[in-house]
C-alpha positions as CSV (number, residue, x, y, z in Angstrom):
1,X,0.0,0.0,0.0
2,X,1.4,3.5,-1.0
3,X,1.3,6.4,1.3
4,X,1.3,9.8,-0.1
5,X,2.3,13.2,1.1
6,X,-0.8,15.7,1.6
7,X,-0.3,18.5,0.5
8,X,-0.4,20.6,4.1
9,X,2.6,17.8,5.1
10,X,4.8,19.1,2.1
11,X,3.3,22.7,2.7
12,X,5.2,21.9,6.1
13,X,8.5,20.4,5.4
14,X,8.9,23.2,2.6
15,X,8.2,25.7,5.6
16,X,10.8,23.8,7.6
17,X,13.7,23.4,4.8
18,X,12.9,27.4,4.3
19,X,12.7,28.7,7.8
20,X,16.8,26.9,8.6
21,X,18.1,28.6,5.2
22,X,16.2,31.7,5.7
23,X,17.6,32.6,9.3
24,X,20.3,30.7,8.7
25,X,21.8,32.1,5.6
26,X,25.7,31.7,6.8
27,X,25.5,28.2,6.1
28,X,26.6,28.5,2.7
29,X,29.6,30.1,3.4
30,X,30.7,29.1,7.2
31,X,29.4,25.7,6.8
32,X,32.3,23.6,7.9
33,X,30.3,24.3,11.4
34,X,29.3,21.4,13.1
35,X,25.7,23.5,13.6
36,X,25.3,24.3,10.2
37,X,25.2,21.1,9.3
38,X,23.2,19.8,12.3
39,X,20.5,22.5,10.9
40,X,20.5,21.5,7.5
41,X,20.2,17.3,8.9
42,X,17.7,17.8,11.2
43,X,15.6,19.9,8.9
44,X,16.3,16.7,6.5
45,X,15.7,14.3,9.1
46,X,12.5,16.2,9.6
47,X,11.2,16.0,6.7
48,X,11.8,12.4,5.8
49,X,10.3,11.9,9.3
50,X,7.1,13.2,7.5
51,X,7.5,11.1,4.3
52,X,8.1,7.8,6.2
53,X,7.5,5.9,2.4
54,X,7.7,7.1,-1.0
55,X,7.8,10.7,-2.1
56,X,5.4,12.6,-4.1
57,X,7.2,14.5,-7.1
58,X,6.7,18.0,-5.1
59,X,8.5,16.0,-2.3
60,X,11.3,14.9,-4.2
61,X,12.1,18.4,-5.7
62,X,12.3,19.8,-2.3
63,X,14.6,17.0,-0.8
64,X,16.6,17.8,-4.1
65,X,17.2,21.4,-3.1
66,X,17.3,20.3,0.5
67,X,20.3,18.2,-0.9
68,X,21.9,20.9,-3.7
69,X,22.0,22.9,-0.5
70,X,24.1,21.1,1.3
71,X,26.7,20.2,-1.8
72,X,27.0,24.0,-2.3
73,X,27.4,25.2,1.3
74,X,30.2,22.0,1.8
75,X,32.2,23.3,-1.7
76,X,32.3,26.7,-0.1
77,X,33.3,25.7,3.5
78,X,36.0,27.1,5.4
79,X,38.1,24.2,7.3
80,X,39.2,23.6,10.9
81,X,41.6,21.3,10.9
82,X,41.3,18.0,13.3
83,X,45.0,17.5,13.3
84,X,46.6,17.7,16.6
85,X,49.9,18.4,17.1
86,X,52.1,16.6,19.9
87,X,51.0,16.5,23.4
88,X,54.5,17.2,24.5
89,X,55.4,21.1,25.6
90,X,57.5,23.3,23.1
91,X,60.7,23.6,25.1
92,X,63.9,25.5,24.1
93,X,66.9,23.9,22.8
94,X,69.8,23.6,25.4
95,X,72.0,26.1,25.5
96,X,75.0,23.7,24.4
97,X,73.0,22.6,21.2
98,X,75.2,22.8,18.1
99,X,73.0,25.9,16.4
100,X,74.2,27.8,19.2
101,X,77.9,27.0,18.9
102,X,80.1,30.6,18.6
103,X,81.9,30.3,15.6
104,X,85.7,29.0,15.9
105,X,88.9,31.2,15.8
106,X,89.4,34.4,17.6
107,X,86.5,37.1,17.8
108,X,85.2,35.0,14.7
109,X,82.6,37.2,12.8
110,X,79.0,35.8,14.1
111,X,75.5,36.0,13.9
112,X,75.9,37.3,10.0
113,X,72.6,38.5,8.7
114,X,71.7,40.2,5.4
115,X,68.4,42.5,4.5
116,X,68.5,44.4,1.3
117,X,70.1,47.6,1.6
118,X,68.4,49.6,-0.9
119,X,64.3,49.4,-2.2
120,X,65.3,46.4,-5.1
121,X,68.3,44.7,-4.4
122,X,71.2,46.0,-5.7
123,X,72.8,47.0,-2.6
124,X,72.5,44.1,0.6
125,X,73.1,45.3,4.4
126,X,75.3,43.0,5.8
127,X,75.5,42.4,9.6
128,X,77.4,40.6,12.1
129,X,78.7,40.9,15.5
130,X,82.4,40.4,16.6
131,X,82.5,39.6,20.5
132,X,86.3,40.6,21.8
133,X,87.1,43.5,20.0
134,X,85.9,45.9,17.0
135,X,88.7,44.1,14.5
136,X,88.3,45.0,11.1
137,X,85.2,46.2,9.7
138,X,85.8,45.7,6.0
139,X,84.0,43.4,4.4
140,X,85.1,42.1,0.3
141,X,82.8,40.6,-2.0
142,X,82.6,40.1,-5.3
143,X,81.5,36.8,-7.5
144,X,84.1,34.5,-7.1
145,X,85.3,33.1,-3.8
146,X,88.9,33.6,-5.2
147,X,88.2,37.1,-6.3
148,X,86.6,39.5,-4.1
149,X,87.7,42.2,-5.5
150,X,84.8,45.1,-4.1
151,X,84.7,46.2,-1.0
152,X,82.7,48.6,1.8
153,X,83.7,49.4,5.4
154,X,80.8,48.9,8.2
155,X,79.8,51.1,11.0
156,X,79.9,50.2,14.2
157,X,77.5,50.2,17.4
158,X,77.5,48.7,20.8
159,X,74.0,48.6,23.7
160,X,74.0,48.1,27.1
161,X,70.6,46.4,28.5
162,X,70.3,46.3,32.4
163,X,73.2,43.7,33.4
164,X,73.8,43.0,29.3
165,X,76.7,45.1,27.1
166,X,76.8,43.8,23.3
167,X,78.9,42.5,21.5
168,X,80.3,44.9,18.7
169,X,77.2,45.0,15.9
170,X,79.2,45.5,12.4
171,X,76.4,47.1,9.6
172,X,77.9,47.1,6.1
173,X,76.3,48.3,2.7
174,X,77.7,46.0,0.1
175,X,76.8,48.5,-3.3
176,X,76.7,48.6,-7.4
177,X,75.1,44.7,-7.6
178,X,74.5,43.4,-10.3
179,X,70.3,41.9,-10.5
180,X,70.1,37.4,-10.3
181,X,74.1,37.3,-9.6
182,X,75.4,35.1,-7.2
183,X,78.3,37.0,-4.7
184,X,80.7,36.1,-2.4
185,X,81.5,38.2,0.5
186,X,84.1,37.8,3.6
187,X,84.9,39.9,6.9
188,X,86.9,39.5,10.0
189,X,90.2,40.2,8.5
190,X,92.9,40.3,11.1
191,X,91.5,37.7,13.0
192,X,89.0,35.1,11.9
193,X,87.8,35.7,8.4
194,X,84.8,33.7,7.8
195,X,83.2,33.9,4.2
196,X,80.0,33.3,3.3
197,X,77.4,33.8,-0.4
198,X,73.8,35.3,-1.7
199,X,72.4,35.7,-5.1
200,X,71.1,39.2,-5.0
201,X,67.2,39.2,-6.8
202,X,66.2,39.4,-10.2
203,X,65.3,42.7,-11.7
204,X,61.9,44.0,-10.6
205,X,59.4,43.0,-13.5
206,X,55.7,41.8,-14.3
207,X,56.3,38.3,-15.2
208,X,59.6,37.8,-12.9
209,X,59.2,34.6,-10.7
210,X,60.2,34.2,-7.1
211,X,59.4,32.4,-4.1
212,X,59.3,34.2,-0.7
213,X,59.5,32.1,2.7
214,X,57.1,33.2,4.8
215,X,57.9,32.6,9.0
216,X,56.5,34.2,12.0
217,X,56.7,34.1,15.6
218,X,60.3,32.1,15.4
219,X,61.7,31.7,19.0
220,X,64.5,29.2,19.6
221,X,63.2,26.2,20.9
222,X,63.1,22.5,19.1
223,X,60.2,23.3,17.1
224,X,61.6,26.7,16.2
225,X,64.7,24.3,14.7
226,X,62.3,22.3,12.7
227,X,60.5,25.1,11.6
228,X,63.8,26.4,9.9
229,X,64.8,23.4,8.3
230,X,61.9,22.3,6.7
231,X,62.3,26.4,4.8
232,X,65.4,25.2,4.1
233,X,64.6,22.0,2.7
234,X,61.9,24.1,0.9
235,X,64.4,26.5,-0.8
236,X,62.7,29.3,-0.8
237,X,65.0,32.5,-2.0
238,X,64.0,35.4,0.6
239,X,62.3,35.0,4.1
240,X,59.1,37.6,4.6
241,X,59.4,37.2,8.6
242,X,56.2,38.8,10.6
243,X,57.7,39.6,13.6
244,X,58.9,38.7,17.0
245,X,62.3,37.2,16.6
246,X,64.3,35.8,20.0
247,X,61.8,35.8,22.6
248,X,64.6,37.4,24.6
249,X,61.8,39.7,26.4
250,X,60.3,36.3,27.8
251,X,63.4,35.6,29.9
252,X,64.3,36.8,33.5
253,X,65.7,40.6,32.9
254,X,64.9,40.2,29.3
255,X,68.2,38.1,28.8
256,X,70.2,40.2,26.0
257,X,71.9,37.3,25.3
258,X,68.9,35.1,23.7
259,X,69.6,38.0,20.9
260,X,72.8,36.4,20.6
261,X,71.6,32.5,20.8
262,X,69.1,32.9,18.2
263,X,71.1,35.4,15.7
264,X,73.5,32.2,16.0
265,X,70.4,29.5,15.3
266,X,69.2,31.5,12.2
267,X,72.7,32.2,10.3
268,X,72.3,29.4,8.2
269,X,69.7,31.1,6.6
270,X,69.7,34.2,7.0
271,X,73.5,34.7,6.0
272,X,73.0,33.5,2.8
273,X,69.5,34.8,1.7
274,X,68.1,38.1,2.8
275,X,65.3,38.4,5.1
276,X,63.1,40.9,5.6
277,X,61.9,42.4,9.2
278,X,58.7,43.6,10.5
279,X,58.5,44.0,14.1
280,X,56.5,42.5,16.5
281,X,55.4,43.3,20.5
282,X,58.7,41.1,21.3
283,X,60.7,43.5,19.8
284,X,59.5,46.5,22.3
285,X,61.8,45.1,25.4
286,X,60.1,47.8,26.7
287,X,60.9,47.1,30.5
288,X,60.5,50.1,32.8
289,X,60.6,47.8,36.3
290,X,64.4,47.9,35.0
291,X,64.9,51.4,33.9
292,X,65.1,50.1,30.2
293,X,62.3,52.7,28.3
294,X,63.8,52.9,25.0
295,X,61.7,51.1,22.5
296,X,63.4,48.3,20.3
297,X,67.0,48.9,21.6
298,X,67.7,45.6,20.1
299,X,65.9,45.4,17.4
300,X,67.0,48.4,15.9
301,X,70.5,48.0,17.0
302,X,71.1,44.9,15.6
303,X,68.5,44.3,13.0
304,X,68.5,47.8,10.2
305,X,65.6,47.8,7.5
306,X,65.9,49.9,4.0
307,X,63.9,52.8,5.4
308,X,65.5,55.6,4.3
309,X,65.1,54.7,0.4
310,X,61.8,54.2,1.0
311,X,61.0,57.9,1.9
312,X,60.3,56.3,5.7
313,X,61.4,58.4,8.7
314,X,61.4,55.2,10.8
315,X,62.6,51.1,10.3
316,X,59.8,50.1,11.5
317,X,57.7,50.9,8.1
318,X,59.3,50.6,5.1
319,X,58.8,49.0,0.9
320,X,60.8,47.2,-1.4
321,X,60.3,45.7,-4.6
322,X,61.7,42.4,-5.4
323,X,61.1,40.5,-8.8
324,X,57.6,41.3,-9.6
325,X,56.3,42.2,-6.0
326,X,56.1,45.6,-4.1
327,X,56.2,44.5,-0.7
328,X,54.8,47.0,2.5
329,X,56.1,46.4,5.9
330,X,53.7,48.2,8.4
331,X,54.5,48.7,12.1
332,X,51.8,47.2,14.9
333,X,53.4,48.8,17.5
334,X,54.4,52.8,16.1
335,X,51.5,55.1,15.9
336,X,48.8,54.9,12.8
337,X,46.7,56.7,13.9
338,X,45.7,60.1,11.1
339,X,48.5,62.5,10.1
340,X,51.3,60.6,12.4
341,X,54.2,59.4,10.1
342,X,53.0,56.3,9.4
343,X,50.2,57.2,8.1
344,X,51.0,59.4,6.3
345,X,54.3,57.4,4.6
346,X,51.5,55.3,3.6
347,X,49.0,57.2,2.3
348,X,52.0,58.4,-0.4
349,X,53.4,54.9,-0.7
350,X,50.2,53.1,-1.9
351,X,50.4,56.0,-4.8
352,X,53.8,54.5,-5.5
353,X,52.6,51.5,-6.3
354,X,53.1,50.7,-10.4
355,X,51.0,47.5,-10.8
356,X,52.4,47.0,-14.5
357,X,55.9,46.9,-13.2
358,X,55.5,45.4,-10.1
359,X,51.5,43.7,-10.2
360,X,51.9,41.7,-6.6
361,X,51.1,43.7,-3.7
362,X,52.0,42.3,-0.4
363,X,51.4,44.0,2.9
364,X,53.2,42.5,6.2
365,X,52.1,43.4,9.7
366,X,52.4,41.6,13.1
367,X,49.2,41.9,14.8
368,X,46.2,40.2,12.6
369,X,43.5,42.1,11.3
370,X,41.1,39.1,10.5
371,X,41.9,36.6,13.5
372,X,39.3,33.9,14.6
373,X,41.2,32.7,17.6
374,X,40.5,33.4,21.1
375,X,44.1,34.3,21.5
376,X,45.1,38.1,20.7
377,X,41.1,38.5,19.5
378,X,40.5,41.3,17.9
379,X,44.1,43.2,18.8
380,X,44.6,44.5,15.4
381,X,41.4,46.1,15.0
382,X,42.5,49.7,15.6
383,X,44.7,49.5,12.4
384,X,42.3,47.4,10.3
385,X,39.8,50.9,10.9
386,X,42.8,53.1,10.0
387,X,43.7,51.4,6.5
388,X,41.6,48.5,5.3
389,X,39.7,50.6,2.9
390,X,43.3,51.7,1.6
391,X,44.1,48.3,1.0
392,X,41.5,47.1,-0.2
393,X,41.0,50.4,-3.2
394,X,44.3,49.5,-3.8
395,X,43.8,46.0,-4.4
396,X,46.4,44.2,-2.2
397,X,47.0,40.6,-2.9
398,X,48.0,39.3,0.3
399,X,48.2,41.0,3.7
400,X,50.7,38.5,6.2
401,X,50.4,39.2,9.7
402,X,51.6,36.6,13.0
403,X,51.6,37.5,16.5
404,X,48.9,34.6,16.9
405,X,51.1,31.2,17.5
406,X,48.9,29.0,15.0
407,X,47.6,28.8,11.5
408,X,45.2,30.8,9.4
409,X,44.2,31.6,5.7
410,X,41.5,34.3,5.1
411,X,39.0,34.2,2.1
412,X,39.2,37.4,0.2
413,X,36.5,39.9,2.7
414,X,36.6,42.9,4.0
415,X,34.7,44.9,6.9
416,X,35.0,48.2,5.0
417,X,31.1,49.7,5.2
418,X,30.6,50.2,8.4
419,X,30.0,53.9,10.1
420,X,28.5,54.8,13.6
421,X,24.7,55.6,11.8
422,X,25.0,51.8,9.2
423,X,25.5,49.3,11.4
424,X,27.1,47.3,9.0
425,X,29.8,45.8,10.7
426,X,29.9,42.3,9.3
427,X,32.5,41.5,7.1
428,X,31.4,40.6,3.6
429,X,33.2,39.0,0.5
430,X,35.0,41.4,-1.9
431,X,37.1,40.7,-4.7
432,X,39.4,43.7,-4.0
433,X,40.2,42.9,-0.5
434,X,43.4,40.7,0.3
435,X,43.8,37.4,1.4
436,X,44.7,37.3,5.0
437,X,47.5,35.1,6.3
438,X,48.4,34.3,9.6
439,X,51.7,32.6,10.4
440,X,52.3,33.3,13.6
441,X,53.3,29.4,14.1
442,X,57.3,29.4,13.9
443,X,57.9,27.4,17.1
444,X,58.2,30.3,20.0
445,X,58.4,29.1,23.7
446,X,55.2,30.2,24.4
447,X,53.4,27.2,22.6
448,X,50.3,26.7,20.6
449,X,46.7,29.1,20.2
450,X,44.2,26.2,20.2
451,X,41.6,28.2,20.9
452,X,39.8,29.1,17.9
453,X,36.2,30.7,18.2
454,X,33.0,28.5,17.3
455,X,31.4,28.7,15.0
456,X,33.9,29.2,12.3
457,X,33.3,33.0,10.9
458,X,32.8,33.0,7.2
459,X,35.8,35.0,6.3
460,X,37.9,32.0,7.7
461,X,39.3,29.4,4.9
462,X,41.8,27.2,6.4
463,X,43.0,27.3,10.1
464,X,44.9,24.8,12.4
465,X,46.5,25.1,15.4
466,X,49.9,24.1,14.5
467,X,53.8,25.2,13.9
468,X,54.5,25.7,10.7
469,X,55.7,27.8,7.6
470,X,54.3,28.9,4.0
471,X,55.9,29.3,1.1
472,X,54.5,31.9,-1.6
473,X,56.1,31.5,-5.1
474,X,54.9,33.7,-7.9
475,X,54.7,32.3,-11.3
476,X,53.9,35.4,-13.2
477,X,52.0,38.8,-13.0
478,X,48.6,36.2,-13.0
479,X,49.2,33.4,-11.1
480,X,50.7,32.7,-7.4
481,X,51.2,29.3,-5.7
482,X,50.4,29.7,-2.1
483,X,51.3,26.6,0.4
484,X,51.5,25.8,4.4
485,X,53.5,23.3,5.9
486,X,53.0,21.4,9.1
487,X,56.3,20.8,11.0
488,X,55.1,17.0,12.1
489,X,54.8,16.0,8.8
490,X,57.7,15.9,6.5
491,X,59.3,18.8,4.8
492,X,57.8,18.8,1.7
493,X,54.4,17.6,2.8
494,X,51.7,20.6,1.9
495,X,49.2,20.7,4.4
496,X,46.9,23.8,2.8
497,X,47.8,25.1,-0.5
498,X,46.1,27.6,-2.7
499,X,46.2,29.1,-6.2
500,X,46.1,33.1,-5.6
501,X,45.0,35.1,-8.8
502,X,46.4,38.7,-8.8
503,X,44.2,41.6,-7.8
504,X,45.4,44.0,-10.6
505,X,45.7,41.4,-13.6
506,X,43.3,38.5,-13.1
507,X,40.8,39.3,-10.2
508,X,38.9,36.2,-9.9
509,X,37.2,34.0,-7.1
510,X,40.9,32.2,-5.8
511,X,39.4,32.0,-2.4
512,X,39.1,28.4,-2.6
């Protein structure tokens, strides 16, 4: 015997499939929520509940929208990711670990750094510290190990820090490179003369390929170590770094010498590949309880950015443009706020910006401006008012931020139509805006944000709380390949990858 639906029972279930999507309309973009789901089943389970045997056609049609529903809001859902790292506490390395060791030979040259010295590359700052005496500041280079025929003197700085003097901080501005050539460069002469290599970048153009490593949050402890040698084993050809370095601040009397541990750790990177600084809150060592006041002592003694040939007046905000990306460092933690020099740098910077020359456009910041974990909620909010409508009229790619010690990829929103009479505060999807990055996940002693806000906001892609780095390599003015790796798996394992499509050339939908 057949039972079919009346017509007030599918009047009812087409009320109840209705009502869920009707207050409910996230589900189709945040529906990686266990709710969303629950609302669209039980509304299902409802209305099969009322069927109980076969289906009139009107019944069919509606469990058929019921179903293309569900297969829509699951192709655009963001993802929290069930992987779990390690139960074990992130711990430093021990002080005797080999990535600490000093160097060999008599005030040996150590903790050698490089950042470009000029806005594209053809000059590169090199850095390094000598711990007995000045010595020699010269430093040769040129493009054979046998013939280092150029050369550039440094200038010279010491800081004392409560109980802490440095060592003797060399700075030297290596000039007249030539674009994609490899160079060799030496210093210590007179005592230990240790000698080391970079390729300076190619030639800022549209269709000029690169790959940036992108790392955040680094610390020194065992993860911190894995986190740089899976980079390395990713060979990427310049760091992006997002702040907050040593974790020196975190140490009784914010131990100066943690500067000098992890300057050692990093060298085998960073000596041979330039990196490029933003600073972060551990870089204030702002420490009144022991009459230290001066923000970033150490950071700006030891670590210089290209500031000055980007028309900054401070380090902490600066450009550069490097094969075919402009790249804008921003500063969390110096003032924003209207007609203050940052500001204003970057209200003139972003008309800078030549698209056809240089089409990526890649913003770096510490402190998120679209973070969905409990941890540092909301921090960057101030700055996202200031300039997220800049950004997003200028149609930046990418916007990298850390600060937040786990994983996250935005889609492509924005939260740019609010005002105080609207009340539209809820961030929407726009083509123009960036996609937001967080990779705040290098390793630092501090450990893990697992606390990620439920439900999942809509903006939200991709997030896990993990260690980890990302790798960005652009193909061509078009196309970007965008991928994150977990440090427990093995180095080349991908564990969230996108294709990005450029803002200025190709604006599509890439937020999948």
């Amino acid at each position: 015997m057949q039972t079919f639906l009346s017509p007030t029972r599918v009047c009812v279930g087409r009320l109840q499939i209705q009502r869920v999507l009707l207050y409910n309309p996230s589900l189709f973009l945040s529906s990686s929520n266990s709710e969303s789901f629950q609302a669209l089943l039980c509304s299902l389970l409802s209305f099969l509940d009322l069927v109980r045997c076969e289906c009139t056609m009107a019944a069919r049609r509606l469990l058929g929208l019921l179903a293309l529903a569900v297969l829509l809001a699951a192709a655009d859902a963001g993802v929290t990711s069930a992987y779990r790292r390690k139960l074990e506490a992130t711990a430093d390395m021990p002080l005797d670990a080999d990535v600490f060791r000093v160097p060999p030979g008599y005030n040996a040259p150590q903790q050698v750094h490089i950042t470009l010295g000029d806005q594209t590359g053809t000059a590169m700052t090199v850095s390094w510290v000598t711990p007995d005496k000045p010595g020699n500041s010269t430093v040769t280079y040129g493009r054979s190990p046998e013939k280092m025929v150029l050369s550039a003197r440094a200038t010279l700085t010491r800081y004392d820090y409560y109980n802490y003097t440095s060592g003797f901080i060399h700075h030297c501005n290596l000039t007249g490179l030539k674009h994609g050539v490899k160079y060799y460069y030496a210093m210590g002469f007179g005592h230990t003369v240790r000698t080391f290599s970079f390729t300076a970048p190619p030639k800022p153009g549209p269709d000029v390929p690169f790959k940036f490593g992108l790392i955040g949050d680094l610390g020194q402890t065992f993860d911190s170590n894995s986190t740089v040698s899976h980079y390395e084993a990713n060979a990427g050809d310049a760091v992006l770094f997002v702040g907050d370095l040593s974790y020196a601040d975190n140490y009784p009397l914010h131990d100066n010498n943690r500067w000098d541990t992890w300057a050692r750790f990093v060298e085998r990177s960073v000596a041979y590949q330039p990196w490029l600084w933003t600073a972060g809150n551990h870089e204030l060592d702002y420490a009144p309880e022991i009459g230290e006041t001066t923000l970033f002592k150490p950071f700006t003694h030891r670590y210089p950015t290209p500031y000055r040939a980007a028309g900054s007046t401070e380090p902490f905000w600066y450009s550069v443009k490097i094969a075919s990306a402009h790249i804008i460092v921003l500063a969390s933690y110096s003032a924003y706020g209207k007609y203050t020099p940052q500001w204003l740098w970057l209200s003139q910077e972003l008309g800078r910006v030549d698209r056809k020359m240089t089409p990526w456009l890649i913003v770096l910041l510490h402190s998120p401006w679209y973070n969905s974990n409990n941890y540092h909620y909301m921090e960057g909010e101030t700055m996202r008012v200031q300039f997220e409508q800049w950004l997003v009229s200028a149609k930046v790619d990418v916007v990298l931020a850390g600060h937040v010690h786990s994983y996250e990829r935005s889609r492509r929103f924005s939260n740019i139509e609010y005002d105080i009479v609207n009340g539209k505060s809820t961030p929407a999807h726009n083509l123009d805006a960036p996609v937001y990055i967080n990779i705040g996940d290098g390793g630092n002693i501090e450990g893990i944000a697992d606390n990620f806000t439920k439900p999942m906001p809509a903006y939200s892609a991709f997030r896990e709380a993990s260690f980890g780095h990302a790798t960005l390599e652009i193909k061509n003015r078009t196309h970007a390949y965008y991928e994150w790796h977990r440090n427990h798996d093995g180095a080349k394992v991908t564990a969230d990858s996108v294709w990005l499509t450029n803002r200025y050339w190709m604006p599509t939908d890439d937020s999948n």
